[in-house]
N, C-alpha and C positions, 0 to 999 in steps of 0.2 A: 697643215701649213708648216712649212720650214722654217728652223730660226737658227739664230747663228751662223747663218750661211751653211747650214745643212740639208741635203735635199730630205722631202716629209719621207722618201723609204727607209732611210735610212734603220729607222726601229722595226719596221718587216725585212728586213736584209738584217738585223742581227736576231731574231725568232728562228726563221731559215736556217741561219748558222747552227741553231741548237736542235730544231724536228725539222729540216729538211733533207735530213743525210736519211736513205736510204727507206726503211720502213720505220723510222721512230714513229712516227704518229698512231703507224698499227701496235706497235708497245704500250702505248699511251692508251690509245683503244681499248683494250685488254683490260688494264691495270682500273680504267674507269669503271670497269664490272667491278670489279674488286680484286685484294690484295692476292699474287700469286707468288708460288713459289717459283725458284727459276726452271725448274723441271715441269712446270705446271704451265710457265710461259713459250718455252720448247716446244710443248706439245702443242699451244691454244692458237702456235704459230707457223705450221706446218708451211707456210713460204718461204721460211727462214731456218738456217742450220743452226746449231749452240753455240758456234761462234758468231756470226752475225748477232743472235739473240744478244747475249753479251757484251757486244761492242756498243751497242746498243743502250741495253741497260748499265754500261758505267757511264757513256756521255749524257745519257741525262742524269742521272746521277749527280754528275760533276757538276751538270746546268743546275740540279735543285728541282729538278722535274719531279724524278723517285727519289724515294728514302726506304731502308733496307731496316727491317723491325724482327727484333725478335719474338720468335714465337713458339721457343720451348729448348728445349735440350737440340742441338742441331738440325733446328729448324728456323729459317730467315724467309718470310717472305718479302717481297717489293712491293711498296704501295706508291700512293702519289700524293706528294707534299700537297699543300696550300695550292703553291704557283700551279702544280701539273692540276690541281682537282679542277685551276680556273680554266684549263682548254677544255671541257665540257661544251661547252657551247662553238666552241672552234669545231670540234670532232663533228658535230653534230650537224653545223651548218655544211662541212666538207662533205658527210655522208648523204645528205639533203642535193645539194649540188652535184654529185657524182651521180645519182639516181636521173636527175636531169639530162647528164651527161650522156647517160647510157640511153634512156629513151630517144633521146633525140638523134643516135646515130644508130639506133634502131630504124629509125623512120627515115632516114639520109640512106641506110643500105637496103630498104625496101623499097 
């Protein structure tokens, strides 16, 4: 329900803002296995070039998605704060749904 005279999207229309741009969500995906390095997420995401990956990994970032941990002499990997570890369940409904998605246009082009 809306209040203050704001329509109820309004809080999915600023989610959006932060994993709707391009492949964040598959970063997100990722990083729910566990913490990688950026050369570690490069690889794990062969749809995406090092800059993508990157543009990526600093907007969320900046959302508070990831947080960038040391883990030795020049080594930093990326994990996911609190807020990213709660898309969990987001991820998983999406992946859930997508599987849907596919069978059923399996069975529309057979």
């Amino acid at each position: 329900m809306a209040s203050d005279n704001q329509p109820a999207y309004l809080p999915l229309a600023a989610a959006l803002e932060v994993l709707g741009q391009g492949w964040s969500l598959l970063v997100v995906r990722l990083l729910l296995e566990e913490p990688h390095s950026f050369e570690d997420m490069v690889g794990g995401l062969p749809s995406l070039d090092a800059a993508d990956v990157a543009r990526h990994v600093e907007a969320l970032t900046a959302a508070g998605v990831i947080v960038a941990v040391e883990a030795g002499p020049d080594r930093v990997l990326h994990t996911l704060s609190a807020l990213g570890r709660g898309l969990a369940p987001v991820v998983t409904s999406l992946e859930t749904w997508s599987q849907t998605l596919q069978r059923g246009r399996r069975r529309s082009a057979g």
